[in-house]
C-alpha positions as CSV (number, residue, x, y, z in Angstrom):
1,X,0.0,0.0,0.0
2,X,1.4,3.5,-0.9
3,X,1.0,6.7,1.2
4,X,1.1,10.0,-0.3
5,X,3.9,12.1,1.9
6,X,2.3,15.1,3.8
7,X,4.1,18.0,5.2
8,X,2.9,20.4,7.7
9,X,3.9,23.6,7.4
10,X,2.0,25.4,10.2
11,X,1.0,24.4,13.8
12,X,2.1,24.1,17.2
13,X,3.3,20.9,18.8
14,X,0.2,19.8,20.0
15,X,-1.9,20.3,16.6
16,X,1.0,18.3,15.1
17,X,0.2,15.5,17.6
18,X,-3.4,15.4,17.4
19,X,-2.5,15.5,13.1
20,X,-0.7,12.6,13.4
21,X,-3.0,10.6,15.9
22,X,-5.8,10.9,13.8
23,X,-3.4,10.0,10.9
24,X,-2.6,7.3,12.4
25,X,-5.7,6.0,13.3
26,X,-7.2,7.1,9.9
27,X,-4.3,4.1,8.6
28,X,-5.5,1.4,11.2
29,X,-9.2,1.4,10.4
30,X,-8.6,1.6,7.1
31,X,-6.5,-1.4,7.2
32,X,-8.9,-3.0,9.3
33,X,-12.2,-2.4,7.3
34,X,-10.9,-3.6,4.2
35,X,-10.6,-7.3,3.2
36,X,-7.3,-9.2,3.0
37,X,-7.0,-9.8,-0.8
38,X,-6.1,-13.1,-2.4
39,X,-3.6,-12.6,-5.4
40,X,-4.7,-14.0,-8.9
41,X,-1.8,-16.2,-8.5
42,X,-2.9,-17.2,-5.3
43,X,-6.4,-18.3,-6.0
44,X,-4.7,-20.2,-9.0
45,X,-2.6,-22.1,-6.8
46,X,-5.4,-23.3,-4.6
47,X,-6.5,-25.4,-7.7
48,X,-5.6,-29.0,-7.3
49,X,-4.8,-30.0,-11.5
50,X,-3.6,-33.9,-11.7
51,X,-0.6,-34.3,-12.9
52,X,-0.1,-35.3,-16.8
53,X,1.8,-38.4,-17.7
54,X,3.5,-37.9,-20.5
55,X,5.2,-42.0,-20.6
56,X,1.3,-42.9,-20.3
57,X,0.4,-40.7,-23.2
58,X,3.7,-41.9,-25.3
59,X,2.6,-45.6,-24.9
60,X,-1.1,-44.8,-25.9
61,X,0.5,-42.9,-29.3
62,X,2.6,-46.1,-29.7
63,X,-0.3,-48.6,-29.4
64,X,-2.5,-46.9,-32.4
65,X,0.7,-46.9,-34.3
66,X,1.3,-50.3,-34.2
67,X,-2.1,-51.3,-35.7
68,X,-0.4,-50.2,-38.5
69,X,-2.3,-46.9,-40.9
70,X,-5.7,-46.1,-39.9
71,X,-7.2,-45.3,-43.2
72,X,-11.3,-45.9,-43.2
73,X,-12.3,-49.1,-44.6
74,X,-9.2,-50.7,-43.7
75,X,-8.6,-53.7,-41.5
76,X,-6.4,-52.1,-39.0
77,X,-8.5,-48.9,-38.9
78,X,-11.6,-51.6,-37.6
79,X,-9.2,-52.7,-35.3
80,X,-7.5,-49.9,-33.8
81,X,-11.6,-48.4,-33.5
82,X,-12.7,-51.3,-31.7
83,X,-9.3,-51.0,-29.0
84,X,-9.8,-47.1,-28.8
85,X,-13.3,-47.6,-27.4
86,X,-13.2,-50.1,-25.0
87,X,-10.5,-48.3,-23.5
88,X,-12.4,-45.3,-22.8
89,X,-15.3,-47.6,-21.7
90,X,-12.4,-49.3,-19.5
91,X,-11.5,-45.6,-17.9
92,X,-15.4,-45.1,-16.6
93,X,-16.9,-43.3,-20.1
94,X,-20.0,-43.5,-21.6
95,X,-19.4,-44.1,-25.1
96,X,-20.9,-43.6,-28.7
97,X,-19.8,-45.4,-31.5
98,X,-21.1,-43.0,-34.5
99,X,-20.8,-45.2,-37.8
100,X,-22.0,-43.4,-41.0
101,X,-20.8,-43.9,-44.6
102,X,-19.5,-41.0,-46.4
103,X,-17.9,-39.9,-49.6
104,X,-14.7,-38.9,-50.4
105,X,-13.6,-36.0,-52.6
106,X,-13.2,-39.1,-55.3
107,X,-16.4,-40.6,-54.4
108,X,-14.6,-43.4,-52.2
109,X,-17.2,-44.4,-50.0
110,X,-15.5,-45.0,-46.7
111,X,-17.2,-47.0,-43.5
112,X,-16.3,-44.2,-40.2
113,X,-16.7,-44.2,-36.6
114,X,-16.6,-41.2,-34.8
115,X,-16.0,-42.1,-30.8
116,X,-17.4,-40.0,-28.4
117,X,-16.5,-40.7,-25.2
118,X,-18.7,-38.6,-21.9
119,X,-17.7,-38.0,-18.7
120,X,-20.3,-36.6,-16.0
121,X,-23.3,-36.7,-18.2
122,X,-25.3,-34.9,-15.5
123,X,-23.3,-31.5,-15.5
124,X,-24.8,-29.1,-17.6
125,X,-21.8,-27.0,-18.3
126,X,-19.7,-29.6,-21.1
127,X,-16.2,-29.0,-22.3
128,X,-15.4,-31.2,-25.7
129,X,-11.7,-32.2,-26.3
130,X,-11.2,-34.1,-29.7
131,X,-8.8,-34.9,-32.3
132,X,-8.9,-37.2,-35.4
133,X,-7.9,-41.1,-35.3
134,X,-7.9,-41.6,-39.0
135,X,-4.5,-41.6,-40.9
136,X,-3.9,-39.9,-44.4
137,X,-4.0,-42.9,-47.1
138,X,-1.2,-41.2,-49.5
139,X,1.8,-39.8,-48.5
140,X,1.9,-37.0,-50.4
141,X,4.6,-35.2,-49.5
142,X,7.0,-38.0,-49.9
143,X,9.4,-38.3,-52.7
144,X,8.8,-42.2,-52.5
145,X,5.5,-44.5,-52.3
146,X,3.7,-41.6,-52.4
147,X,0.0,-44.2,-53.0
148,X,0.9,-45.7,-49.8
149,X,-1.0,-45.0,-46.5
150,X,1.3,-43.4,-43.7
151,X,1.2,-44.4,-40.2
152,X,0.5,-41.1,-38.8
153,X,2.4,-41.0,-35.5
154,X,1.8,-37.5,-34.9
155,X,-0.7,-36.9,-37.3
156,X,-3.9,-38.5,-35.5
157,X,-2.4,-40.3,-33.1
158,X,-0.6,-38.0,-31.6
159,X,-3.4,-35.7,-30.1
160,X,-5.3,-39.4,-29.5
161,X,-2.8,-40.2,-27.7
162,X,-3.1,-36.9,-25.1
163,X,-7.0,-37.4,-24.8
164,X,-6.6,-41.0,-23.7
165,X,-4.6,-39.9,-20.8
166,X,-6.8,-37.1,-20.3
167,X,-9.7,-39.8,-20.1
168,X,-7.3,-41.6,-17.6
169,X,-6.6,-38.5,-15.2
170,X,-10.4,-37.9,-15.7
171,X,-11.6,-41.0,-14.4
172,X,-9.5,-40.8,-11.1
173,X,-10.6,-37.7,-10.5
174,X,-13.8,-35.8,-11.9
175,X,-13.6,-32.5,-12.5
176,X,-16.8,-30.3,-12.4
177,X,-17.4,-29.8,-15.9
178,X,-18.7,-32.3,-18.0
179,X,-16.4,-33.6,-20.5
180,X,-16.7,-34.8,-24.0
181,X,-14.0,-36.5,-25.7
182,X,-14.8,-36.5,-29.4
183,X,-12.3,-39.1,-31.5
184,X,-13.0,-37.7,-35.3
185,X,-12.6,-40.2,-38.0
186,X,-12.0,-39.5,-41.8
187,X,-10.4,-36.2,-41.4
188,X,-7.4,-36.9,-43.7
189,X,-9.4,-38.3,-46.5
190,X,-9.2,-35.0,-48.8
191,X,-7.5,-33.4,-51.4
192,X,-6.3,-29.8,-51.2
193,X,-7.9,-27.3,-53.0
194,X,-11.3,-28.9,-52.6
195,X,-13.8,-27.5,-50.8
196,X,-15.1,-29.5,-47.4
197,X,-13.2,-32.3,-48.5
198,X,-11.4,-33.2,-45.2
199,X,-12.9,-33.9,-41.4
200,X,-15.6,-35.3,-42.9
201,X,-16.4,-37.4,-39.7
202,X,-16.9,-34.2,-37.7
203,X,-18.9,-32.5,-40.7
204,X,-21.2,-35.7,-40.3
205,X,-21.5,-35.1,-36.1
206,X,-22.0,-31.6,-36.7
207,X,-25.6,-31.8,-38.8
208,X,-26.3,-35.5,-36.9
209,X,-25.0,-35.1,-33.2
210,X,-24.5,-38.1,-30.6
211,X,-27.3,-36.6,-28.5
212,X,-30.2,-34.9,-29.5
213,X,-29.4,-31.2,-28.9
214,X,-26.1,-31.2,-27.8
215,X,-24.2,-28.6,-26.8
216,X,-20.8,-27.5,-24.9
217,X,-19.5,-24.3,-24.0
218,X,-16.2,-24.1,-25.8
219,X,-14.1,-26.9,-27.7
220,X,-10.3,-27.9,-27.9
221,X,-9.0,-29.7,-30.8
222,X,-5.7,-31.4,-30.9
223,X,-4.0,-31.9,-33.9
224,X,-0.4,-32.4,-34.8
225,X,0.7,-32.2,-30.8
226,X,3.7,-34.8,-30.5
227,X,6.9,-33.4,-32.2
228,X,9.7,-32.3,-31.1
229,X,10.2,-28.3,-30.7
230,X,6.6,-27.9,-32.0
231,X,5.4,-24.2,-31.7
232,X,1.5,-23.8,-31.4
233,X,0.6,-20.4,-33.1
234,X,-2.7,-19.0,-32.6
235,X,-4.5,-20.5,-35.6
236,X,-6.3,-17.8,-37.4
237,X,-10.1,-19.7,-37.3
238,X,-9.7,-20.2,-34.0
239,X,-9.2,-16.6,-33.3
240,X,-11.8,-15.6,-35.6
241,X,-14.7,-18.1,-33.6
242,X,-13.1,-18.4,-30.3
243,X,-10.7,-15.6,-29.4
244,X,-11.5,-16.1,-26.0
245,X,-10.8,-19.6,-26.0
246,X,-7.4,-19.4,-27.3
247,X,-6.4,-16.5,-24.9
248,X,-7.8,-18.9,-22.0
249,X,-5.4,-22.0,-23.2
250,X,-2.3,-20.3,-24.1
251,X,-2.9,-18.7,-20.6
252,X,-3.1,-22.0,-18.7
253,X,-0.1,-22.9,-21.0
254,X,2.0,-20.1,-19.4
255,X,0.8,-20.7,-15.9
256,X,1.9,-24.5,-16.2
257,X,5.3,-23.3,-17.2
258,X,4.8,-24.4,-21.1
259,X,4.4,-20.6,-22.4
260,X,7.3,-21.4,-24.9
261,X,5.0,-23.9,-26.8
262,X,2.2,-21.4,-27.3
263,X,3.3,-18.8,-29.1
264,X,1.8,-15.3,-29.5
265,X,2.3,-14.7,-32.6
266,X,-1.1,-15.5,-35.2
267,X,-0.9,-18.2,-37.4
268,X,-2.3,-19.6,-40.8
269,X,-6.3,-20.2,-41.0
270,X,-6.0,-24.3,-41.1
271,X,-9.3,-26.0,-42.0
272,X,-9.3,-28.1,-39.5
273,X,-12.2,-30.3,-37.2
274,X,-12.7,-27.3,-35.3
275,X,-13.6,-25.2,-38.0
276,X,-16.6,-27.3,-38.5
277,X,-17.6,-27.1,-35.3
278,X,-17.6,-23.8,-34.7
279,X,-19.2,-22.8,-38.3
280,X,-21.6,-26.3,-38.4
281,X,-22.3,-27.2,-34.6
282,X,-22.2,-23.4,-33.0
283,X,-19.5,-24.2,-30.9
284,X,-16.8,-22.2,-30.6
285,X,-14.0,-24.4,-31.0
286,X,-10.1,-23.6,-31.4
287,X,-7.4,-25.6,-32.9
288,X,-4.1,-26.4,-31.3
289,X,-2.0,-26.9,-33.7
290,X,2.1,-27.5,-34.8
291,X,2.2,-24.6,-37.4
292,X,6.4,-24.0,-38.5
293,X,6.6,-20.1,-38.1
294,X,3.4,-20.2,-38.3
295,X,2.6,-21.5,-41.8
296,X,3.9,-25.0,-42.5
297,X,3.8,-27.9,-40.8
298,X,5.7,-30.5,-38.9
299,X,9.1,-32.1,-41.0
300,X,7.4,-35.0,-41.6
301,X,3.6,-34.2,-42.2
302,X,1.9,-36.6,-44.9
303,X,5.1,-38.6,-45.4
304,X,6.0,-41.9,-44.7
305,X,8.8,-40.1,-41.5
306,X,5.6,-39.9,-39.5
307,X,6.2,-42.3,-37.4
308,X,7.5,-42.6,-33.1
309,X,10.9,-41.4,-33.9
310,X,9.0,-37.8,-34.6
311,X,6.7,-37.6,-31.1
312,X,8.5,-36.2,-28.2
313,X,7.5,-36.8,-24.5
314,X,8.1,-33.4,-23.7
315,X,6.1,-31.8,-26.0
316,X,2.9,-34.2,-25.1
317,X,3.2,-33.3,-21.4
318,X,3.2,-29.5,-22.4
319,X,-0.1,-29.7,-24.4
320,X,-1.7,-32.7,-22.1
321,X,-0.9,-30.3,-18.8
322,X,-2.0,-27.5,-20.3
323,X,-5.6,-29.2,-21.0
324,X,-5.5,-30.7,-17.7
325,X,-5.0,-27.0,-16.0
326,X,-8.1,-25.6,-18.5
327,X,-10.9,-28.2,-18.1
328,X,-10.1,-28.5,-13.8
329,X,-10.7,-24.5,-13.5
330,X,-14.2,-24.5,-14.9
C-alpha cells in the first residue's frame, strides 16, 4: 500500500500530535475495514490439477501406431476403432460409437466411426476435447511411395494419444465440468484445394449429433501435438470463432510453465475439425496446432517419416498439462 507524503507547514506541537493521531488512526481502520485480498496467482494455486503423464500418453500414441495406418475401410482402422473404445469404456466413459458412410472428394465411400466418449453426463456446463484417429491414405509429400497409407504417429495419433490420458486423469478424478471427448474419424481423407473435402467425420456429427441437442460451452482440438520443438501459433479460425478460448489455453499454458510452446504470434487459418464445429455445430472451437513459423507444418507431415521417432515426450506433457490446468478451472 502506498502513502502519499504530507508535510505540515504550520502548527504548534500539539496540533502536530493530534494530526498525526488521527493520521494514524485514519491508517489502522482503514486497514482494518478492508478485506485481505487473495492474489490472482494465489487463488490459482489453490486449484488441485492432476498431474499429466506424458510415458502414459507416449505408450497410448505407440499402441495406435502399431495397428499399423488407420485409413477408413481398412482392416487395421476396424481394429484400432474397436481398442480405442473399450478403452475409454475401461477408464469409466459413456461411449458412442457413430458409424455413417460417407464420400470422399473421389467418391470413395468409406465405413467411419466417430467415438465419443462422456464423462459426468449430468453437468450441464460440457467442455469437448477431440482430435482425429484416422490416418492420411497417401503420403503425399513423400518423394517415394507416395500411394501408400502413412502411419501417422503425430498426425492423428498424436493428439489421441493426449486425450486418452486425459480420459485416464479424468476417471480418477472428476472435475466439475462435464467432459466430451470427441475421436473424429475421416479427417485426412481429402484433397487440397477442394472445398469441405477433409474432417468429414466431424462435418457428419456436426448436422447428426450423438445426443439430440447437444451442446458444450467451448471446444479444444488437438492436432499435430507430439513433435519435437513444436510451436502452437494461434490459428487464425480459431481466433476468428473463439478468441477467447485461445487466450484462456495459451494462458493456462503459461501458468503450467509451457508458455514457450504457445506462441503469440497469429498463425495460418488451417481448415481443421474445429472449424466445422464452430461454423456447423455453433461451438466455438479452437485448434491447437504445430504450425512451423506459423505456416507450415511438422518435417514429416503426410510422409512416410511420420512415425514414433517424430513424437516427443516433452512436447505431449506440455499440451496434455496445459488441458488438464483448462478443463479443472471450470
Amino acid at each position: 500500500m502506498k502513502h502519499s507524503l504530507i508535510t505540515y507547514r504550520k502548527g504548534g506541537l500539539a496540533t502536530q500530535s493530534m494530526l498525526l493521531f488521527f493520521l494514524t488512526a485514519l491508517l489502522f481502520f482503514s486497514c482494518e475495514d478492508k478485506p485481505k485480498k487473495t492474489s490472482f496467482d494465489e487463488q490459482e494455486l489453490q486449484v488441485d490439477i492432476p498431474n499429466f503423464n506424458a510415458d502414459s500418453a507416449y505408450e497410448y500414441v505407440a499402441k495406435q501406431v502399431a495397428f499399423g495406418p488407420r485409413v477408413p475401410n481398412m482392416g487395421s482402422h476396424i481394429n484400432c476403432g474397436e481398442w480405442l473404445g473399450k478403452f475409454l469404456e475401461d477408464k469409466g466413459a459413456k461411449v458412442f460409437r457413430q458409424t455413417a458412410t460417407v464420400t470422399a472428394w473421389d467418391g470413395t465411400q468409406l465405413s467411419a466411426q466417430n467415438i465419443i466418449a462422456q464423462y459426468n453426463p449430468e453437468a450441464k456446463k460440457r467442455i469437448l476435447l477431440s482430435a482425429h484417429w484416422d490416418t492420411r491414405p497417401i503420403a503425399d509429400q513423400d518423394t517415394e511411395r507416395q500411394n501408400e497409407p502413412i502411419l501417422g504417429a503425430n498426425d492423428g495419433a498424436s493428439g489421441v494419444g493426449v486425450l486418452l490420458e486425459i480420459a485416464r486423469q479424468i476417471q480418477a478424478k472428476k472435475p466439475t465440468a462435464g467432459i466430451d471427448i470427441c475421436l473424429w474419424d475421416a479427417e485426412d481423407y481429402g484433397n487440397p484445394g477442394t472445398v469441405n473435402s477433409y474432417s468429414l467425420g466431424t462435418q457428419y456429427w456436426a448436422k447428426n449429433k450423438h445426443v439430440p441437442n447437444y451442446n458444450a460451452a467451448f471446444g479444444i482440438n488437438l492436432d499435430m501435438v507430439g513433435a519435437a520443438g513444436a510451436q502452437f501459433f494461434k490459428e487464425e479460425n480459431s481466433m476468428n470463432y473463439a478468441a477467447a478460448i485461445v487466450e484462456k489455453v495459451w494462458l493456462s499454458a503459461r501458468r503450467q510453465g509451457y508458455g514457450s510452446y504457445f506462441s503469440h504470434v497469429r498463425g495460418n487459418a488451417v481448415t481443421d475439425d474445429h472449424f466445422y464445429v464452430s461454423k456447423l455445430a455453433g461451438i466455438p472451437c479452437i485448434d491447437v496446432i504445430d504450425q512451423k513459423n506459423g505456416a507450415d507444418f511438422f518435417e514429416q507431415w503426410h510422409t512416410h517419416g511420420d512415425d514414433m521417432s517424430v513424437i516427443s515426450k516433452e512436447t505431449l506433457k506440455a499440451v496434455g498439462q496445459t488441458v488438464l490446468d483448462v478443463i479443472y478451472r471450470e
